[in-house]
Structure formats: structure tokens, C-alpha cells
VEXDO-604827 format. One record per residue (C-alpha): residue in one letter; z, y, x. Coordinates in Angstrom, 2 decimals. Layout:
N
<rec 'a' <Z Y X>>,
...
//
This chain:
273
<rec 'x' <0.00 0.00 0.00>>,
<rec 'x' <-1.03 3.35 1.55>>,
<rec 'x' <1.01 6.53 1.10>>,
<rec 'x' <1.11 10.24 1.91>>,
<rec 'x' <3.24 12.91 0.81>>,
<rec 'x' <2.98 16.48 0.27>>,
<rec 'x' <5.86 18.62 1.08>>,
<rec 'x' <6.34 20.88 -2.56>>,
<rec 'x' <9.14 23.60 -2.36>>,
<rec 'x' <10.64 25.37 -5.16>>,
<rec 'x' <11.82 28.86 -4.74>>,
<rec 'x' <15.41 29.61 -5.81>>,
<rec 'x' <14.21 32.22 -8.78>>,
<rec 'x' <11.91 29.81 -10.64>>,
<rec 'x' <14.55 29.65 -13.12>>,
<rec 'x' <15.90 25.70 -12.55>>,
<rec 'x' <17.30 24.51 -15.84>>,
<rec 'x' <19.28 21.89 -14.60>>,
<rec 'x' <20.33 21.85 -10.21>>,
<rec 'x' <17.80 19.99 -8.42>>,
<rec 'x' <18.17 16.88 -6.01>>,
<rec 'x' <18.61 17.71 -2.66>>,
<rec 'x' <15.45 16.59 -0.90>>,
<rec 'x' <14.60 14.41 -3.46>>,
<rec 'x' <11.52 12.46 -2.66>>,
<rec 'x' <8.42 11.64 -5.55>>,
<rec 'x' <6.51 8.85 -6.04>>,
<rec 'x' <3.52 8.00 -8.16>>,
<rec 'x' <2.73 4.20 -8.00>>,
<rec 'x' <-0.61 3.84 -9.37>>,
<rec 'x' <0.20 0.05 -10.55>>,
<rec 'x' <0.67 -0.53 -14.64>>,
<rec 'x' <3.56 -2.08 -15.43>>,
<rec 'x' <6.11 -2.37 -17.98>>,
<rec 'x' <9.19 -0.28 -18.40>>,
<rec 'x' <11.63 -2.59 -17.24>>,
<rec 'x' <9.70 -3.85 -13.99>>,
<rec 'x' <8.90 -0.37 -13.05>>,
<rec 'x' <12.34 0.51 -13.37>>,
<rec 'x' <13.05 -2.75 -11.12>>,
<rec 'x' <10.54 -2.34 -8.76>>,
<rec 'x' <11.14 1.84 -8.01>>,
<rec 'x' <15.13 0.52 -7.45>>,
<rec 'x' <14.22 -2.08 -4.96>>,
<rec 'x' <11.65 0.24 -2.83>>,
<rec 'x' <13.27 3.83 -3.56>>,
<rec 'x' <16.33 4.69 -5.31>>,
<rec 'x' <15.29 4.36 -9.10>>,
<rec 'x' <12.67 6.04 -11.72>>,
<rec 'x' <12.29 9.69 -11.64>>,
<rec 'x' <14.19 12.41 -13.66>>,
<rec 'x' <12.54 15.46 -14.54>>,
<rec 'x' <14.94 18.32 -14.67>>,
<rec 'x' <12.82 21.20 -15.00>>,
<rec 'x' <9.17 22.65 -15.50>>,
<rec 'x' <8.44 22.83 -12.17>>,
<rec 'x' <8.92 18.99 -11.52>>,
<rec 'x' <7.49 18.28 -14.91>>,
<rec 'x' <4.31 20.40 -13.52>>,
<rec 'x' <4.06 18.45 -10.28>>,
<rec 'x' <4.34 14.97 -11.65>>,
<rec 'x' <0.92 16.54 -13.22>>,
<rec 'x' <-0.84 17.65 -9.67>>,
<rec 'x' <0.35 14.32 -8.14>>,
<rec 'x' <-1.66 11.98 -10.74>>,
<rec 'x' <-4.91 13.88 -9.86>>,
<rec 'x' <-6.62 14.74 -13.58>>,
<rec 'x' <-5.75 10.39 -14.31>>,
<rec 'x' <-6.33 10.57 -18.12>>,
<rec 'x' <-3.38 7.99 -18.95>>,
<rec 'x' <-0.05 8.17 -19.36>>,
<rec 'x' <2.86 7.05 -16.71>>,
<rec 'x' <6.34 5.64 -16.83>>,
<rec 'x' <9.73 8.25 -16.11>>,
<rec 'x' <13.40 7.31 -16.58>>,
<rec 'x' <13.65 8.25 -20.06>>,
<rec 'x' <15.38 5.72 -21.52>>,
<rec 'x' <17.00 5.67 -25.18>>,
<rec 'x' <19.71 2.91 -25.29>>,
<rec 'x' <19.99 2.19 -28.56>>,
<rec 'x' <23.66 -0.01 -27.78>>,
<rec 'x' <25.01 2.72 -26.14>>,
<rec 'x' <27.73 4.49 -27.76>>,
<rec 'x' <30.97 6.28 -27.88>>,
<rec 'x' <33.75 6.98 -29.83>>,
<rec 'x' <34.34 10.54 -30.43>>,
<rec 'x' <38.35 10.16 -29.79>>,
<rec 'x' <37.50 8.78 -26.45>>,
<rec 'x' <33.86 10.06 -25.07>>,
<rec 'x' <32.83 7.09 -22.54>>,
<rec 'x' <29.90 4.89 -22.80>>,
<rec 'x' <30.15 1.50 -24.30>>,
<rec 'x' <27.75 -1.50 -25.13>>,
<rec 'x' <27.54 -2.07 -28.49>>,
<rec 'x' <25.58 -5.62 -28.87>>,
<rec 'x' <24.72 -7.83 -31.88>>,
<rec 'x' <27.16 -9.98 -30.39>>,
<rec 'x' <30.40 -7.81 -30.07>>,
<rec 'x' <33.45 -9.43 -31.62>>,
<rec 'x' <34.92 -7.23 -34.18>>,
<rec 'x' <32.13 -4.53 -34.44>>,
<rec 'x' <29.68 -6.11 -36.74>>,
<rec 'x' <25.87 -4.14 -37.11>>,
<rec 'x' <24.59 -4.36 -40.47>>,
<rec 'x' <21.15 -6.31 -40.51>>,
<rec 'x' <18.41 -5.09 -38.38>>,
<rec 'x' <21.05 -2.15 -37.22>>,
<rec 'x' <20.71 -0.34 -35.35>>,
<rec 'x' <17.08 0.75 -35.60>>,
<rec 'x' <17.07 4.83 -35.22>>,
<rec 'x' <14.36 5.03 -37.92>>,
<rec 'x' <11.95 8.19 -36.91>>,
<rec 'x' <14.10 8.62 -33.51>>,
<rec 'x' <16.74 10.47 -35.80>>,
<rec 'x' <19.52 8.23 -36.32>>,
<rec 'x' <22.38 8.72 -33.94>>,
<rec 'x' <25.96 8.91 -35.73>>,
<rec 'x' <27.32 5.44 -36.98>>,
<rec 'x' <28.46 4.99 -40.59>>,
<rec 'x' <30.25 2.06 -42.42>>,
<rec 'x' <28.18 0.39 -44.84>>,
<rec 'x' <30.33 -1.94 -47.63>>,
<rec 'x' <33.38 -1.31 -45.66>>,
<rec 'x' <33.06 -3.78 -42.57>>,
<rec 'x' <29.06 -3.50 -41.20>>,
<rec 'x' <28.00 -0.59 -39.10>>,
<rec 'x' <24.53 1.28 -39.78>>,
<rec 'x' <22.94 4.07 -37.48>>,
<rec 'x' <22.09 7.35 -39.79>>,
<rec 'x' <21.11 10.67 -39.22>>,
<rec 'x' <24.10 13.08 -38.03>>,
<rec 'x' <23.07 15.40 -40.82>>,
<rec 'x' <23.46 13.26 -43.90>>,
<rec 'x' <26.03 13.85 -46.05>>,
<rec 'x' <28.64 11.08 -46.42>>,
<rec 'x' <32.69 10.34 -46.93>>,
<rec 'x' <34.64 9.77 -43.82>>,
<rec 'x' <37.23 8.29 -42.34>>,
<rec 'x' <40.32 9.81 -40.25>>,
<rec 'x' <42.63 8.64 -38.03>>,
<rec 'x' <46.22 10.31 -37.84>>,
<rec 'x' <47.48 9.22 -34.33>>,
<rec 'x' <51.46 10.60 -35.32>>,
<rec 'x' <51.69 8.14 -38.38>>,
<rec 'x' <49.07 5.51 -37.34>>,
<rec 'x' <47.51 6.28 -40.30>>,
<rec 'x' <43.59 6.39 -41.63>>,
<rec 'x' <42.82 8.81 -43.94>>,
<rec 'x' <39.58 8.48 -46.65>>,
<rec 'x' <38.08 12.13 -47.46>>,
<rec 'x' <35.52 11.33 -50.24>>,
<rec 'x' <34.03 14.80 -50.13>>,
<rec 'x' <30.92 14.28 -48.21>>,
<rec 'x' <29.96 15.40 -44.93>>,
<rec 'x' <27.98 15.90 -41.99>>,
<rec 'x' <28.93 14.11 -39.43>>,
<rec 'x' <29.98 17.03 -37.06>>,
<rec 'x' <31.52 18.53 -40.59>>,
<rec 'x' <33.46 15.49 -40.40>>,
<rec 'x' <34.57 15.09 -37.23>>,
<rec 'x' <35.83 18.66 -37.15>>,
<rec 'x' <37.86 18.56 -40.80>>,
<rec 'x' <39.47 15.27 -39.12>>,
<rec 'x' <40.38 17.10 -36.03>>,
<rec 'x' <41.63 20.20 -37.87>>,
<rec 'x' <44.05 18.11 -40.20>>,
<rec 'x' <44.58 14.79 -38.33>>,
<rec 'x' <43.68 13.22 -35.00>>,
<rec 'x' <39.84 12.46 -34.82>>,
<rec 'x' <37.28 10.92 -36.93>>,
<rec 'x' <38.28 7.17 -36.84>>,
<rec 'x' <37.56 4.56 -33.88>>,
<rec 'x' <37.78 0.60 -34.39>>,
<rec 'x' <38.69 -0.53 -30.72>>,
<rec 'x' <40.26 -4.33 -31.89>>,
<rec 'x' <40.33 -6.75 -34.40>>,
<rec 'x' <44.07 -5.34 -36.31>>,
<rec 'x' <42.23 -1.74 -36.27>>,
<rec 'x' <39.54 -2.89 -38.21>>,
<rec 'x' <41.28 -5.30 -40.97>>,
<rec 'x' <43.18 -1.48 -41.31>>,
<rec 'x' <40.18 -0.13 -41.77>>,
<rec 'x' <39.25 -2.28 -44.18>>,
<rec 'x' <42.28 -1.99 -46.01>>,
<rec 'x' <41.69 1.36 -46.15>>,
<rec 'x' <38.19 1.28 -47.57>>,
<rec 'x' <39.46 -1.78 -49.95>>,
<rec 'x' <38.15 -0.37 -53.55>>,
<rec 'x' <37.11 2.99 -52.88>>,
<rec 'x' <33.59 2.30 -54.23>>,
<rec 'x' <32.16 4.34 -50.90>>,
<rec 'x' <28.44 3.24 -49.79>>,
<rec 'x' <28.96 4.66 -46.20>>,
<rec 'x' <31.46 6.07 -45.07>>,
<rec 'x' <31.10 7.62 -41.43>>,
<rec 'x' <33.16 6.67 -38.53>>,
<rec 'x' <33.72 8.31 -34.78>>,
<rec 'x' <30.57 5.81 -33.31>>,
<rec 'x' <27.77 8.05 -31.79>>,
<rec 'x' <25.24 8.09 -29.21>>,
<rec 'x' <23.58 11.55 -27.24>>,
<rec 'x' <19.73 10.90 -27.86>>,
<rec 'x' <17.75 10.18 -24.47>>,
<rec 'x' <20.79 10.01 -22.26>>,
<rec 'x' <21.54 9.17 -19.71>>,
<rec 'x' <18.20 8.54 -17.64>>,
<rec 'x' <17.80 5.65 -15.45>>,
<rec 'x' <19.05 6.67 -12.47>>,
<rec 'x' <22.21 7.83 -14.74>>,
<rec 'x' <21.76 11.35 -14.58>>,
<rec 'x' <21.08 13.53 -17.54>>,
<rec 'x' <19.01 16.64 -17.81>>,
<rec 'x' <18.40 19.44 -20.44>>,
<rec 'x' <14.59 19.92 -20.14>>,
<rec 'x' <12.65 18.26 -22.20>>,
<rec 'x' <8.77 18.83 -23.00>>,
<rec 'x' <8.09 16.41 -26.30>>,
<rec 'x' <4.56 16.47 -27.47>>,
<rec 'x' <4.46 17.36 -30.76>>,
<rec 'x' <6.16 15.01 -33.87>>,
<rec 'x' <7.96 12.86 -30.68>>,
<rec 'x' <10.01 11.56 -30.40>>,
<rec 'x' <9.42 9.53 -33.74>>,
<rec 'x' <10.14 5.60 -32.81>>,
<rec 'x' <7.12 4.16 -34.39>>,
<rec 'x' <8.02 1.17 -36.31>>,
<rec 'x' <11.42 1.16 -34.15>>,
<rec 'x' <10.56 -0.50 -31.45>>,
<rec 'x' <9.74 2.57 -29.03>>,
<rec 'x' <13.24 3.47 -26.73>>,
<rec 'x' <10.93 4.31 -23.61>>,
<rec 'x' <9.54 7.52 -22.40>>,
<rec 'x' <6.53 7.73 -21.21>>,
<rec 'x' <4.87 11.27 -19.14>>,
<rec 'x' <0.86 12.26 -20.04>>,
<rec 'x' <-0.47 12.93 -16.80>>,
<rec 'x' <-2.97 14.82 -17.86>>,
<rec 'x' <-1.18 17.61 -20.16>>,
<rec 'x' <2.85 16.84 -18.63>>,
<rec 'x' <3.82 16.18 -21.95>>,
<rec 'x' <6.08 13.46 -23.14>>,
<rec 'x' <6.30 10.39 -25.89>>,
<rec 'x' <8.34 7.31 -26.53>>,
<rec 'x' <6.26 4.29 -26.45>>,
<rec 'x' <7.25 0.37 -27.05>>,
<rec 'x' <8.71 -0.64 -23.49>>,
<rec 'x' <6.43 -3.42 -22.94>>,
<rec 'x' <3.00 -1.38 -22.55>>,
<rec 'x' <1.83 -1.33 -19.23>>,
<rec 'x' <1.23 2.32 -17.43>>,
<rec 'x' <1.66 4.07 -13.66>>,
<rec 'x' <4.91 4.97 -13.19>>,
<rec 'x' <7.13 7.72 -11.10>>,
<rec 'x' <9.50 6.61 -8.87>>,
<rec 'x' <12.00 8.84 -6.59>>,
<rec 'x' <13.79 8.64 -3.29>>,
<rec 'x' <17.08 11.12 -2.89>>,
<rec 'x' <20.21 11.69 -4.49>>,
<rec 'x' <21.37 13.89 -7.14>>,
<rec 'x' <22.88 17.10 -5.67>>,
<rec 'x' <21.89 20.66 -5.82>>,
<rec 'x' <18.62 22.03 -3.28>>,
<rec 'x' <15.40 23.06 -3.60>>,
<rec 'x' <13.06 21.01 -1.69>>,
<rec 'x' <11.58 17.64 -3.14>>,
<rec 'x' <8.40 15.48 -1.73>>,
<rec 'x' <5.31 14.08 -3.53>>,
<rec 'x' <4.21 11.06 -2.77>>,
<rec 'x' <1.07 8.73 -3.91>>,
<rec 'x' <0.69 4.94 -4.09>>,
<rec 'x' <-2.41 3.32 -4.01>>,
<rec 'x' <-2.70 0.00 -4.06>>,
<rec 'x' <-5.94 -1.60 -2.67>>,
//
């Protein structure tokens, strides 16, 4: 595989959303792959897929494919088991085959890429919804050990503030005596969903566990087609970006460097023969 790399700085006043790498080192591999083995592949030769974190990367990743009219792996990844509970804030893995926390069938699916708070559905099965529907919810009450069922419905962030106002935090169900509580609780209140602390930030982390605050969607994306798409992929030819099922193959962007603050990175171009 032949490479050479173009030295690309970026001047202090570009107006950086996020800090830059120092002397973070870009790679396009001009090999289609899927997701998951490009994500394998840039971790065994560099340090892991690349992270955009501002316009000026975003415009490079263009220059460096050379007007290829395709589309390319990043790191964008949107884990669809990773959650957290709003009492607590740290990243947890939320399977089909957890013990006590039970997904509803086909849950969770983040229909239309807009489903990100969790609900109870008939008391004991969790469903993904959108953060903006309207729904009871439960509180916890951490001096009494109590849980508290407010049928006016709510937002989720409408919730989770009136519980932290009045009690503790919207509710978390972290073992198996919490939830038969919780179910105790819910036991006749007629309630369809009710939502719970469970939520997930869209697109985040990436893959090298970083997070960033540009983005530069193409227009209606992210959308999940079908719900299967939880990659993001990068148009080389216009920069802009799309979540795609994980299997397709495409190039990919790897990077060498680690995440600090500078403002020097390297371009560099794979070409297998």
C-alpha cells in the first residue's frame, strides 16, 4: 500500500468549534469495507476512525478523496444499547439480554432517528420514544425511598425537571427489588407509557470515544431508514453526512494522534494496488 501525506495547518482564528487533536494524523484508505472492519482495521494500523470536529476537517476529508463521487466511512456511530440513567449520567449497555431490564418487542428501534428517551410500556417493558412526546412519569424520592406516579403528561425534559424540583430524579431501575417497586407502583394505574430516567445523547460518543459538536447532516438525515441505519457515513464529494445500514461497503477515514488541543493535523492517502 503506497502513502503520502500532505502537511494541512489550521490557523488559530478559523473559529474551531470543538479543540483539535494535537498533530493528529488523516487517513483516507481507498478500500470498501464495512463499518465494523473499517473501524477494526483503522485501530490495528492507526489509532481508530476519524472524528470530525469542525468545518475545516470536514472540508479536508473533501480535498483528500480527490472529486471520488462515493461516499466514505467516519466514526459516527449511533449505539442504539447505550444508555444512561439521568440520576447517575454514565454509559451502560443495555442488551436484549439484560436481566431485569426487559425491551419491549423489536425495542429499541429509534424510528426516523428520533427516539432517544426510554418509556415504560404496560408497566414492566421498556420502549425508545421521542423526548418530546407527552407522557406520565415516574419519580423517585431518594429521602423516603419512595416512587412517585405524576399522571399529568410530559416531555421528557418537563419530566425530569418537575421530578427534580419536588423529589430526587426521574426514576432509575438498577436491580431486580427496584423494579418489582416499580411495578407496584404502576400496578392499576391504567398508564400506556409512562417515562422513566433511561436516555441516550444521539451520535455520541464517536469511535475513538470522543464527542464533538459539529455536525453537517445532509438534508432530512439523520432519518434511520427502516431502522437498521446506526452508521455515519461522509459524501466525499459535497462533505456532507448520512446514516447508512453498517454493512454497505465504502472508503473509509482513518486517524493517527491523540485527542488534545493544537492546530496542526496530516492528510494522508491509501491506495491499494
Amino acid at each position: 500500500m503506497e502513502k503520502a501525506c500532505l502537511l494541512i495547518i489550521l490557523l488559530r482564528s478559523g473559529g474551531l468549534s470543538t479543540l483539535t487533536p494535537l498533530s493528529r494524523e488523516y487517513h483516507f484508505v481507498n478500500q470498501t469495507v464495512s463499518w465494523t472492519v473499517a473501524q477494526n482495521y483503522c485501530r490495528a494500523n492507526f489509532t481508530d476512525l476519524a472524528t470530525i470536529y469542525n468545518s475545516d476537517i470536514n472540508q479536508l476529508f473533501v480535498s483528500m478523496a480527490n472529486r471520488i463521487n462515493d461516499w466514505a466511512w467516519i466514526g459516527l456511530y449511533n449505539d442504539r444499547y447505550s444508555w444512561k440513567w439521568s440520576m447517575e449520567g454514565k454509559l451502560f449497555y443495555v442488551g436484549s439480554t439484560h436481566e431485569f431490564l426487559i425491551w419491549a418487542n423489536s425495542q429499541p428501534d429509534c424510528v426516523n432517528a428520533k427516539e432517544y428517551c426510554v418509556a415504560l410500556q404496560g408497566q414492566t417493558q421498556m420502549n425508545d420514544r421521542p423526548c418530546g412526546d407527552s407522557y406520565p412519569f415516574l419519580c423517585y424520592n431518594a429521602k423516603n425511598t419512595s416512587y412517585i406516579l405524576v399522571k399529568e403528561s410530559r416531555s421528557w425534559s418537563e419530566a425530569q425537571s418537575y421530578c427534580r424540583t419536588y423529589h430526587t430524579d426521574l426514576t432509575s431501575i438498577r436491580s431486580k427489588e427496584e423494579k418489582s417497586n416499580i411495578t407496584l407502583t404502576l400496578n392499576g394505574s391504567g398508564v400506556q407509557y409512562v417515562w422513566i430516567g433511561l436516555y441516550r445523547d444521539p451520535w455520541a460518543p464517536w469511535s475513538d470515544n470522543t464527542t464533538s459538536t459539529f455536525t453537517n447532516w445532509a438534508y432530512s438525515q439523520p432519518n434511520n431508514y427502516n431502522s437498521v441505519e446506526y452508521c455515519g457515513m461522509f459524501n466525499l464529494m459535497t462533505g456532507e453526512w448520512a446514516d447508512v445500514f453498517c454493512g454497505l461497503r465504502l472508503y473509509f477515514f482513518c486517524f493517527t494522534g491523540e485527542v488534545q488541543n493544537a492546530n496542526t493535523v496530516r492528510s494522508c492517502h491509501h491506495v491499494k494496488h
